[in-house]
C-alpha positions as CSV (number, residue, x, y, z in Angstrom):
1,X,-120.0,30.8,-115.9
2,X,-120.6,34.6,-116.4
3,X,-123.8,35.7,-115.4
4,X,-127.2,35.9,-117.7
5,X,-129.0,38.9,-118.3
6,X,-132.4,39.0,-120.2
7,X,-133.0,42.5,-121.2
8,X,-135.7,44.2,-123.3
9,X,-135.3,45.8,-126.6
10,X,-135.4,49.2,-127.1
11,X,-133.0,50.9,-129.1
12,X,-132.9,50.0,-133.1
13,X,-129.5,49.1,-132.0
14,X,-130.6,46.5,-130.2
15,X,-133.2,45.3,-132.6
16,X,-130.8,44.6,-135.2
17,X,-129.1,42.8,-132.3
18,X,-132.0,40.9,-132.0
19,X,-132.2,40.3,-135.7
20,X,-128.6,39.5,-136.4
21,X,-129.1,36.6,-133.7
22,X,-130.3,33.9,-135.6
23,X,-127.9,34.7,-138.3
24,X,-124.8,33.2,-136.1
25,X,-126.7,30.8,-134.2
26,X,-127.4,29.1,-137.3
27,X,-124.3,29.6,-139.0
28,X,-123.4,26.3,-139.5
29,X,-126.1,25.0,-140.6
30,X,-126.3,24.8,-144.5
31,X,-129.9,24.5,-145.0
32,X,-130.4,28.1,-143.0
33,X,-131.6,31.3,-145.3
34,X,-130.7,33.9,-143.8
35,X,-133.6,36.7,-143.8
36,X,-133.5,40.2,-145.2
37,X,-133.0,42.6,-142.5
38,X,-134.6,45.2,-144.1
39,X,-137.5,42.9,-144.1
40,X,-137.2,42.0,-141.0
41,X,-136.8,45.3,-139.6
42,X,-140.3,45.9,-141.2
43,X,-142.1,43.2,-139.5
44,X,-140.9,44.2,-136.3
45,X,-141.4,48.1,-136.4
46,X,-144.5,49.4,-134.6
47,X,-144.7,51.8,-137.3
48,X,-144.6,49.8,-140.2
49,X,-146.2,46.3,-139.3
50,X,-149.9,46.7,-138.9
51,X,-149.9,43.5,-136.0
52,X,-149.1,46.1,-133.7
53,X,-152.3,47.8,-134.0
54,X,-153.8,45.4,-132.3
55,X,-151.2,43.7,-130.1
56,X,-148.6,44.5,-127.2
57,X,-145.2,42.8,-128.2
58,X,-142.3,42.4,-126.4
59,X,-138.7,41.6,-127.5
60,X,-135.6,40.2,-125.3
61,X,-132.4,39.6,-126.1
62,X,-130.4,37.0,-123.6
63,X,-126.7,38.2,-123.0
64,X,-123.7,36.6,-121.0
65,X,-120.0,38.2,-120.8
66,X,-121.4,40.9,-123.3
67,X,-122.3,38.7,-126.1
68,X,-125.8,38.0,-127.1
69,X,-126.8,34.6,-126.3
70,X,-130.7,34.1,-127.4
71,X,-133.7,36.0,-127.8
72,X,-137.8,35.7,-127.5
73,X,-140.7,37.7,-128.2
74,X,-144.2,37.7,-126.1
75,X,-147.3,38.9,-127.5
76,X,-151.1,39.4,-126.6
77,X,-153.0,39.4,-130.0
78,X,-156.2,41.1,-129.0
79,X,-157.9,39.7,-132.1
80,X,-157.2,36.2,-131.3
81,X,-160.1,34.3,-130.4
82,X,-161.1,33.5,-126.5
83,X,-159.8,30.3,-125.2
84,X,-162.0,27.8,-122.6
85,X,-158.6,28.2,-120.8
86,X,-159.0,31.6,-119.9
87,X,-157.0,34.4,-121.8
88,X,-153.4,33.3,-123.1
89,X,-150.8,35.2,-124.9
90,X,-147.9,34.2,-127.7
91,X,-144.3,33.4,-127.3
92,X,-142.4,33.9,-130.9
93,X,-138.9,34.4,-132.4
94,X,-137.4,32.2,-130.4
95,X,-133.4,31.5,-131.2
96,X,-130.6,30.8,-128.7
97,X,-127.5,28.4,-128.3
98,X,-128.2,25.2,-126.9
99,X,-128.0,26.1,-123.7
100,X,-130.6,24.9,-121.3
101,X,-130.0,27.6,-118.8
102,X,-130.4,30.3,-121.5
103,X,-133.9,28.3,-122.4
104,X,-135.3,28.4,-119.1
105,X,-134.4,32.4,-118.7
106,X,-135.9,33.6,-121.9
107,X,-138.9,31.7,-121.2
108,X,-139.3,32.8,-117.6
109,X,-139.2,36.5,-118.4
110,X,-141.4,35.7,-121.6
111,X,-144.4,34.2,-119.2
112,X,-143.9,36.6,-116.1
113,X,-144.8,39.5,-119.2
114,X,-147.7,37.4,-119.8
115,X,-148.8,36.4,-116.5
116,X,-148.4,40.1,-115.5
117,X,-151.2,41.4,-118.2
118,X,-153.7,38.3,-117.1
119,X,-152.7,35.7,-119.4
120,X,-153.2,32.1,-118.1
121,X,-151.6,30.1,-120.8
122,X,-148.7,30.5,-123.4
123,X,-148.7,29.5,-126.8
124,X,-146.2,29.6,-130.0
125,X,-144.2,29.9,-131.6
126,X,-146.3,33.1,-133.7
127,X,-143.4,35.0,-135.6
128,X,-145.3,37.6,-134.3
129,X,-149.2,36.3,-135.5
130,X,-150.9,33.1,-136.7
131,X,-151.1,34.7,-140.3
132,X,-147.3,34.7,-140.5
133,X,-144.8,32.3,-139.7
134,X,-145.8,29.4,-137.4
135,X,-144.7,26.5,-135.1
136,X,-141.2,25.4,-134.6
137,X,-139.6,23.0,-136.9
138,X,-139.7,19.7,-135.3
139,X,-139.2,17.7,-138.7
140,X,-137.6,18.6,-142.4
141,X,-133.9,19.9,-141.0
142,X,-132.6,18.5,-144.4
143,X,-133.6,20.9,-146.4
144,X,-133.8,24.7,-146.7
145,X,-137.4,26.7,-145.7
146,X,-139.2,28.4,-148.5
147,X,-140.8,31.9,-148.5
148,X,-142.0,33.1,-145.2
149,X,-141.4,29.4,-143.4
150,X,-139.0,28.8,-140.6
151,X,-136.2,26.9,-139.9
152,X,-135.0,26.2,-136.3
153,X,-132.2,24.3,-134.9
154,X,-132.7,20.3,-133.9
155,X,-132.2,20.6,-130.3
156,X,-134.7,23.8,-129.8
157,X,-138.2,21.7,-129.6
158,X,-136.1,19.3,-126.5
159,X,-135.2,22.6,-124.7
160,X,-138.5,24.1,-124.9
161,X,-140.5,20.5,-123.9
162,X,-138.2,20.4,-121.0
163,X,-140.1,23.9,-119.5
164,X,-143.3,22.2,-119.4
165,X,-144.3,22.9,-122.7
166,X,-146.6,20.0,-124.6
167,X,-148.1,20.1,-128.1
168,X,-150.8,21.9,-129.1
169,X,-150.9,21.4,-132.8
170,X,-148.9,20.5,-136.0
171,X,-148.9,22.1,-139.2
172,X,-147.6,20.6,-142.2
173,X,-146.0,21.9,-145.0
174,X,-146.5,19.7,-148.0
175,X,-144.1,18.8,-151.0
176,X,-145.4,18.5,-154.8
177,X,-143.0,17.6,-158.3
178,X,-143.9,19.7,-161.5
179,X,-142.1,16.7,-163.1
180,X,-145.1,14.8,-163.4
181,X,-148.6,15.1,-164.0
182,X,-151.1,15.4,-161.5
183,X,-152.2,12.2,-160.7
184,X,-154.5,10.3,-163.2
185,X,-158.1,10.8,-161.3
186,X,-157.6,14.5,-160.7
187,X,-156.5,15.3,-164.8
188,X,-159.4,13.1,-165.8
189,X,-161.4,15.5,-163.8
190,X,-159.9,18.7,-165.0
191,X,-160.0,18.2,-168.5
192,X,-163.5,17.7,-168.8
193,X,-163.6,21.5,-167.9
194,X,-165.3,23.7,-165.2
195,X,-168.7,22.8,-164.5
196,X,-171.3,25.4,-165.6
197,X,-171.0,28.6,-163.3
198,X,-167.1,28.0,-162.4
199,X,-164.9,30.5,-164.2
200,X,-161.8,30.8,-163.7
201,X,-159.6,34.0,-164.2
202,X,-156.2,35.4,-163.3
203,X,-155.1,38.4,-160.7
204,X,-156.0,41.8,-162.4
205,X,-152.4,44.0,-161.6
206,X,-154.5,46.9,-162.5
207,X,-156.9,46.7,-160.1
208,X,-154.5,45.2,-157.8
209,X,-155.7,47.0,-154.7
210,X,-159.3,45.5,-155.8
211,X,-158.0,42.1,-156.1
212,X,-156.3,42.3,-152.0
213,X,-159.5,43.1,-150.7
214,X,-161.5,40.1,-152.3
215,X,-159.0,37.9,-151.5
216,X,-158.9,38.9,-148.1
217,X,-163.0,38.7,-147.5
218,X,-162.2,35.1,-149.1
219,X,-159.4,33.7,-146.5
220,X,-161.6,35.6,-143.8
221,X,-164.2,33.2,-144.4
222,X,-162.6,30.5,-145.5
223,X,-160.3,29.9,-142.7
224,X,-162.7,31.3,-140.1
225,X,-163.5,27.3,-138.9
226,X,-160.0,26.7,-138.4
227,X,-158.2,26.2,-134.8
228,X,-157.0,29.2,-133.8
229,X,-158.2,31.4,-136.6
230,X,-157.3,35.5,-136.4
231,X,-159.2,37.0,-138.9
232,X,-156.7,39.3,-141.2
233,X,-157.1,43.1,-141.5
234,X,-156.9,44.9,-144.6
235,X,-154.1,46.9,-143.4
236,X,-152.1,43.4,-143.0
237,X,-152.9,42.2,-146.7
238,X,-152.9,45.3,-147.7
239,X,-149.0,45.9,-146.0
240,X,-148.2,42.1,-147.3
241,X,-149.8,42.6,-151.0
242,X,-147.4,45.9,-151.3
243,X,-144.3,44.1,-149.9
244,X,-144.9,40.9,-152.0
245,X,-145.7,43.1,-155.2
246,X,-142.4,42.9,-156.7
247,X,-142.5,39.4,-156.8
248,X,-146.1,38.8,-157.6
249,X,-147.2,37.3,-161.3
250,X,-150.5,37.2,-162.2
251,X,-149.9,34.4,-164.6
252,X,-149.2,32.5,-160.8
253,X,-152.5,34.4,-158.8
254,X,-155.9,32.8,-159.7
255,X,-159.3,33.8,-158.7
256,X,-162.9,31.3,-159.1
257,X,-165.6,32.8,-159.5
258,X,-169.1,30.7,-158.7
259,X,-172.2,31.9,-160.4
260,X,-170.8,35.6,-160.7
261,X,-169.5,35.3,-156.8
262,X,-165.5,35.6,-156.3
263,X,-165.5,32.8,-154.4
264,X,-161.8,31.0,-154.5
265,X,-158.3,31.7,-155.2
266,X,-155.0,30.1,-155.2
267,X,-151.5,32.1,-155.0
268,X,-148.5,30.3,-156.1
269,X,-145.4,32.4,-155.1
270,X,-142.0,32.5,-156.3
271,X,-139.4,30.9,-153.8
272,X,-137.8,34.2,-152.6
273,X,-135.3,32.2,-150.4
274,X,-133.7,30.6,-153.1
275,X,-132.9,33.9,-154.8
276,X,-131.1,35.4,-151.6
277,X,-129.9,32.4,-149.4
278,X,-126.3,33.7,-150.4
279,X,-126.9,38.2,-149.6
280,X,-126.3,37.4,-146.2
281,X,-129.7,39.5,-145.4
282,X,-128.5,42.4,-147.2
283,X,-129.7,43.7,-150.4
284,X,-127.5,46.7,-150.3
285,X,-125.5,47.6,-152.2
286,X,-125.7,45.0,-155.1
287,X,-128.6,43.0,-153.6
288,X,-131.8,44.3,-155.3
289,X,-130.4,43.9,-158.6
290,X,-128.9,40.0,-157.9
291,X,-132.4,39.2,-156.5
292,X,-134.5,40.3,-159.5
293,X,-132.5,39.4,-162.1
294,X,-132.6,35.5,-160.1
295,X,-136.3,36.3,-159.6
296,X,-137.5,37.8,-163.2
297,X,-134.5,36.1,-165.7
298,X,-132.9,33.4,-164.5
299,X,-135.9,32.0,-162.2
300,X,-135.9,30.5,-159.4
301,X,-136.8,26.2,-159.5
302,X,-139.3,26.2,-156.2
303,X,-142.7,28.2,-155.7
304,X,-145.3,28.3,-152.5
305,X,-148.5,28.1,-152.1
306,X,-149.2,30.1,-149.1
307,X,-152.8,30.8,-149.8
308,X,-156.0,29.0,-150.9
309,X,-159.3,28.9,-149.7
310,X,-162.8,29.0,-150.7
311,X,-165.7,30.4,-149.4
312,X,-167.7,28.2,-146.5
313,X,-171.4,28.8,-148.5
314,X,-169.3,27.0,-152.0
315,X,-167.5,24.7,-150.0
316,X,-169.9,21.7,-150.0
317,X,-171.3,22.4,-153.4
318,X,-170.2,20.7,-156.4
319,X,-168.6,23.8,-158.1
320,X,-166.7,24.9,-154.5
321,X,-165.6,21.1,-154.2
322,X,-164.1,21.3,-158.1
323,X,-162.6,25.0,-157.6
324,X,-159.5,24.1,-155.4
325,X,-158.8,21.1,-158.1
326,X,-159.2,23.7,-161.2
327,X,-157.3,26.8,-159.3
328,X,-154.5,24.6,-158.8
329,X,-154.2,22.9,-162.1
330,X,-154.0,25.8,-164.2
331,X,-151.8,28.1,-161.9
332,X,-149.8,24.7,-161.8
333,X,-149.6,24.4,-165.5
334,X,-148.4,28.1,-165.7
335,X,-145.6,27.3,-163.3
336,X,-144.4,24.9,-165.0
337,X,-144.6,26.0,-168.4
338,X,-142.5,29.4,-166.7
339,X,-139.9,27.0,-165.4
340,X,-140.6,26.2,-162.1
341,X,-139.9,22.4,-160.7
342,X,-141.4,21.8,-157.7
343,X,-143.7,23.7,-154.8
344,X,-144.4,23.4,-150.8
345,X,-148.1,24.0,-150.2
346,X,-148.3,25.1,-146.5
347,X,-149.4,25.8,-143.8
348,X,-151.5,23.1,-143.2
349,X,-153.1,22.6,-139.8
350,X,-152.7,18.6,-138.6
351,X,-156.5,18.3,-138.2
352,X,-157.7,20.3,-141.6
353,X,-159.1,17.2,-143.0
354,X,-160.7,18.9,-146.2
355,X,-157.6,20.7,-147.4
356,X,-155.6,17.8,-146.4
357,X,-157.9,15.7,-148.8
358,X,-157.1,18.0,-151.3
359,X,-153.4,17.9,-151.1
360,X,-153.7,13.8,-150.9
361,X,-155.5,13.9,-154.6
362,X,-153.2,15.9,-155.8
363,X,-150.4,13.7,-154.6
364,X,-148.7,16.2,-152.5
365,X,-146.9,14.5,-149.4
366,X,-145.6,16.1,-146.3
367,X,-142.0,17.0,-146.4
368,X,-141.9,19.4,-142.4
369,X,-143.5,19.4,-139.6
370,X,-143.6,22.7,-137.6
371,X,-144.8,22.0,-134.0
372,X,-147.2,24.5,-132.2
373,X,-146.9,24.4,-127.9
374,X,-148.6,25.2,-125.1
375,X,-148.2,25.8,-121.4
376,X,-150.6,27.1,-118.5
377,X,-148.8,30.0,-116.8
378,X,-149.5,29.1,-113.0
């Protein structure tokens, strides 16, 4: 067997390398979308992606007889909040053949770059931060990943447990029909109405820039209990609300507003992946106009919910309780009245019992299971 280098990546030749990678690693399976380079050359520019503002990343790329072989990403989020283990870093990206040897070298030179810059223990997959995508697939192969989710080969969670690495959490990504109605106690609920003080409105596109910022100071403190939680900048939203503008309908964004206080929201997003699963990552030179005609005329079938939360001071009180129920409903009933069959509400952190509650009433069940590890770095 030839011998295995692990190089960094330098050149923006090598970084389409590096993106091009999971393109023929995954080749045969029929459930993988592959991602739009240009997108992807985005999220992994210094100079584009505001992560790096507040991160050191490094990318690898694996090579053997002078074909590329795997790749990994290690990362320091200096955001991310202190650990009782002592300061740890991120592994992400992680793609290679099923190759054990291949594993155990990406890995090695992944957790000396940690262990060099005083990390004690590694943790991931973060394609590149908790915000974005996160965990490695571990259970759904069977079906394709929606917007912004991964989708990872069967065999990668064995290779990676066999370096020492153990669970640290699982996130769930839950499935809900438009084909029926919400289930009977939740639309007996909703129909009576908001309760006095809970309005209900959708995203304003003309003070779009307006609308980011609340929603931000909204997921900030909604989501600041959570494990792991990395409060989001503004320049991230702000980078994410411009990219995702295109695709945004307001008729799909919904805001709550308790006793004059913007307080909750709910984003259901139009299943990008199903409109470019067959541009092979490429949206030049007839891609742009084959994705929005799928997205705006012919629609997609599938929508996301990537984002709901309500503030922790509403949380407990009867109008915060009602608002995710409401928010959903009626951004729900627009989807479907727009054509839309069925949504994935995710990420959902294993141990987020109150949004998990939620889901349950709303008759959502899990559908993946994306696995977060660990591993102390001796």
């Amino acid at each position: 067997m030839m011998p295995l280098q692990i190089v960094p990546v330098v050149t923006p030749a090598e970084l389409d390398r590096f993106i091009a990678l999971s393109d023929r690693i995954n080749a045969g399976d029929p459930n993988y979308v592959p991602p739009l380079r240009m997108e992807r050359r985005e999220a992994l520019s210094p100079k584009k992606n505001p992560f790096f503002a507040h991160a050191d990343v490094q990318l690898w790329l694996a090579i053997r007889d002078g074909r590329d072989v795997g790749r990994i990403s290690a990362q320091i989020d200096h955001m991310a909040p202190p650990s009782p283990d002592g300061p740890h870093g991120h592994f992400g990206l992680i793609c290679a053949e099923d190759d054990a040897a291949v594993f155990a070298a990406l890995f090695e030179t992944a957790e000396s770059w940690l262990k060099a810059r005083g990390c004690r223990r590694a943790l991931g997959p973060f394609n590149l931060s908790i915000n974005e995508e996160v965990g490695l697939l571990i259970d759904g192969f069977d079906t394709p990943p929606m917007v912004m989710m991964g989708h990872d080969p069967a065999y990668a969670g064995s290779r990676i447990e066999a370096l020492g690495y153990a669970k640290a959490k699982d996130v769930f990504a839950y499935t809900s029909s438009f084909e029926h109605d919400l289930p009977e106690p939740v639309t007996r609920r909703v129909k009576r109405g908001p309760p006095p003080g809970l309005v209900l409105r959708p995203l304003d596109m003309h003070r779009y820039d307006a609308e980011v910022d609340a929603l931000t100071d909204i997921l900030n403190d909604a989501w600041s209990d959570n494990w792991g939680f990395t409060p989001v900048t503004e320049a991230e939203t702000r980078q994410l609300a411009i990219a995702l503008k295109p695709v945004i309908d307001p008729r799909l964004t919904w805001f709550a507003e308790i006793d004059g206080d913007v307080a909750g929201f709910v984003v259901f997003l139009p299943n990008v992946n199903a409109a470019i699963a067959d541009l092979k990552g490429r949206l030049l030179p007839f891609g742009w106009a084959r994705l929005l005609w799928r997205l705006k005329v012919r629609r997609v079938k599938s929508i996301r919910v990537p984002l709901m939360g309500v503030k922790r001071r509403h949380a407990r009180t009867q109008k915060g309780i009602m608002a995710p129920f409401h928010l959903v409903h009626i951004a729900r009933s627009q989807a479907r009245a727009l054509g839309y069959r069925h949504c994935e509400m995710s990420w959902i952190l294993e141990d987020n019992t109150a949004m998990r509650g939620i889901l349950d009433a709303l008759g959502a069940r899990i559908y993946k299971t994306y696995r977060i590890y660990h591993k102390p770095l001796a």
